[in-house]
Legacy VTK file of the C-alpha trace (Angstrom):
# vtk DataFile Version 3.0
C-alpha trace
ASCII
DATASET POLYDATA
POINTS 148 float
-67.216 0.362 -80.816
-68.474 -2.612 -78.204
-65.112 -4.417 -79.700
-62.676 -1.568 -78.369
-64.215 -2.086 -74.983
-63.848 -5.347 -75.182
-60.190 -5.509 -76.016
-59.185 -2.741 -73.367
-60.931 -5.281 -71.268
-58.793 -8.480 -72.451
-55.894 -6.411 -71.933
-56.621 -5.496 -68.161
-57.330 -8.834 -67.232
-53.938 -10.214 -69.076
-51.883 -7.816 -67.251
-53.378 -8.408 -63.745
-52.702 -11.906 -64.740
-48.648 -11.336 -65.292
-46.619 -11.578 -61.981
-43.855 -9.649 -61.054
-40.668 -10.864 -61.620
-36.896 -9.409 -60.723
-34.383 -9.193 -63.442
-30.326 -8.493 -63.069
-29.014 -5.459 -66.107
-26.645 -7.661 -68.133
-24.121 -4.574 -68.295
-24.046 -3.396 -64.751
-25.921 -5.789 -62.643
-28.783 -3.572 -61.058
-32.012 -5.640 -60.105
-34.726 -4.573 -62.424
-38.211 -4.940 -61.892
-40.941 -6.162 -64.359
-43.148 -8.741 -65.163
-42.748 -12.396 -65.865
-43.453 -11.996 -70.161
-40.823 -9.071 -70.031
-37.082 -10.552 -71.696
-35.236 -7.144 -70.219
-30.947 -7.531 -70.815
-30.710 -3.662 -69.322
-32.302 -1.533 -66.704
-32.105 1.705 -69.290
-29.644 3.838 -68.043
-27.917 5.378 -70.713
-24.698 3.488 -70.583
-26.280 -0.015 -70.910
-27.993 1.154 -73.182
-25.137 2.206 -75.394
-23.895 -1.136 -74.353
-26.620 -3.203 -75.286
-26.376 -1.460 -78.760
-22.625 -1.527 -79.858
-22.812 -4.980 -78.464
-25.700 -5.906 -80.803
-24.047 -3.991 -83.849
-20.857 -5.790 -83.300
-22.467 -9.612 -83.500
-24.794 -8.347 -86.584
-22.010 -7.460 -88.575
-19.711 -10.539 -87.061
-22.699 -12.785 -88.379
-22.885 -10.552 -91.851
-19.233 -11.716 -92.586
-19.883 -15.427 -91.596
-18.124 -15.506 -88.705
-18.852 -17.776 -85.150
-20.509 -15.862 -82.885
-19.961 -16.091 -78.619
-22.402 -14.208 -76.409
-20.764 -12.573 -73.719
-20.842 -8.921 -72.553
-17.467 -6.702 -73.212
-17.118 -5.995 -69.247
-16.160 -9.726 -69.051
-13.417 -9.230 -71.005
-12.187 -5.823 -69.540
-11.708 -7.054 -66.280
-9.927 -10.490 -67.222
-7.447 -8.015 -69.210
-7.448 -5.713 -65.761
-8.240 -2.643 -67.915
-5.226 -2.708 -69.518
-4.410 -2.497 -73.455
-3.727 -5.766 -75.486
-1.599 -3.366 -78.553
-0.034 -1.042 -76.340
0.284 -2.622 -72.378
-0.537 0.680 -70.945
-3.787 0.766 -68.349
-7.033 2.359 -69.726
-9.028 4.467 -67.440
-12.719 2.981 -67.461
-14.381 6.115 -66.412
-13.163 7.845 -70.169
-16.493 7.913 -72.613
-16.155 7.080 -76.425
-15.162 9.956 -78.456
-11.828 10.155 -76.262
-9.018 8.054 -77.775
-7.946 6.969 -74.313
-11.553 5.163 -73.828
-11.965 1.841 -73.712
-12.813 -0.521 -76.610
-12.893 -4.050 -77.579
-10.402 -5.406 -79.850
-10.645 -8.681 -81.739
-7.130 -10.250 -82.096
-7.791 -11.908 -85.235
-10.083 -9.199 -87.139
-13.424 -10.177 -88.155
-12.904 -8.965 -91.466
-10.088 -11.268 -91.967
-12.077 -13.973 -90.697
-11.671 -13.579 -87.205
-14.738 -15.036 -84.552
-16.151 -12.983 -82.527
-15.419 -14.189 -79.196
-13.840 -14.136 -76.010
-10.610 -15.886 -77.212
-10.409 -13.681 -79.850
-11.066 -10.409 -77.748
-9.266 -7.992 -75.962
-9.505 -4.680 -73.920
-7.819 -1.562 -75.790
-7.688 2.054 -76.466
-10.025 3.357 -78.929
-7.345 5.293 -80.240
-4.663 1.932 -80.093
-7.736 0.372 -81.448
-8.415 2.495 -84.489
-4.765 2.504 -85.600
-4.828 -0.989 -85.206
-7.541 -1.709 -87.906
-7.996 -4.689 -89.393
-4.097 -5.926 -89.427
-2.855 -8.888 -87.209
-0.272 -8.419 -85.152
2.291 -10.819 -87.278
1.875 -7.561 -89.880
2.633 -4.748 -87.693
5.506 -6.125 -86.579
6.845 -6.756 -90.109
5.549 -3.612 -91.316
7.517 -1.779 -88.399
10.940 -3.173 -89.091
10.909 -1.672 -92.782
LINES 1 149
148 0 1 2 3 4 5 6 7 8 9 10 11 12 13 14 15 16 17 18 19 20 21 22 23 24 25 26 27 28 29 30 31 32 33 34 35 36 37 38 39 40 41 42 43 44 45 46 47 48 49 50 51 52 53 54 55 56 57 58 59 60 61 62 63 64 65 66 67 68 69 70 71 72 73 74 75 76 77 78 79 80 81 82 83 84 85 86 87 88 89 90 91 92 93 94 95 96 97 98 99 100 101 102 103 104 105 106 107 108 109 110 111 112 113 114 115 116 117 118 119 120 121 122 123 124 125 126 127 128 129 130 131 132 133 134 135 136 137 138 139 140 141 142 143 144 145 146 147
């Protein structure tokens, strides 16, 4: 019993001991507060969130197949493409949310599961929908495959 004091203890005096520190939300670059041990990447609103998730998904399974790995967040890339779609050139409307095919997604040139890197060379802003039809050709194959 005296030990569960004692560590309740321990743990009040480590915390007082922790200063404050500011931290910037890797996906949309609000100043977070916490505390100096904290390693925050989001401020947890939903969307970074969801960000910091498919982004995390997307390098596991990039390192499952072997492939290099680049950190960067997807926004980077969105905005050197000026929201518009690598596979079809039309603009894509930021404010759509994922189950809508007009949303916004990230599309690696080279797929990953034909040996592609995931990386900012190999990445590109398009439509989920664009995107899905896409799959895992290159574009050297849809253009032969169109012409039969």
């Amino acid at each position: 019993m005296r030990s569960g004091k004692w560590a309740e203890a321990n743990r009040r005096a480590r915390a007082a001991q922790r200063r404050p520190a500011v931290y910037v939300c890797a996906y949309c670059s609000t100043a977070v507060e916490g505390t100096e041990d904290q390693q925050r990447v989001t401020c947890g609103a939903d969307e970074c969130l969801r960000a910091n998730a498919r982004q995390h998904t997307t390098t596991r399974n990039a390192r499952k197949r072997g492939a290099t790995v680049e950190t960067f967040r997807y926004s980077e890339v969105f905005e050197r493409d000026n929201w518009v779609c690598g596979i079809c050139r039309e603009p894509v409307d930021p404010e759509l949310q994922f189950p809508n095919p007009g949303s916004v997604s990230l599309d690696h040139v080279h797929p990953i599961a034909r040996g592609g890197e995931h990386s900012r060379a190999n990445s590109q802003t398009a439509h989920l929908g664009c995107n899905l039809r896409k799959s895992a050709t290159v574009q050297a194959e849809r253009e032969v495959d169109s012409l039969l």
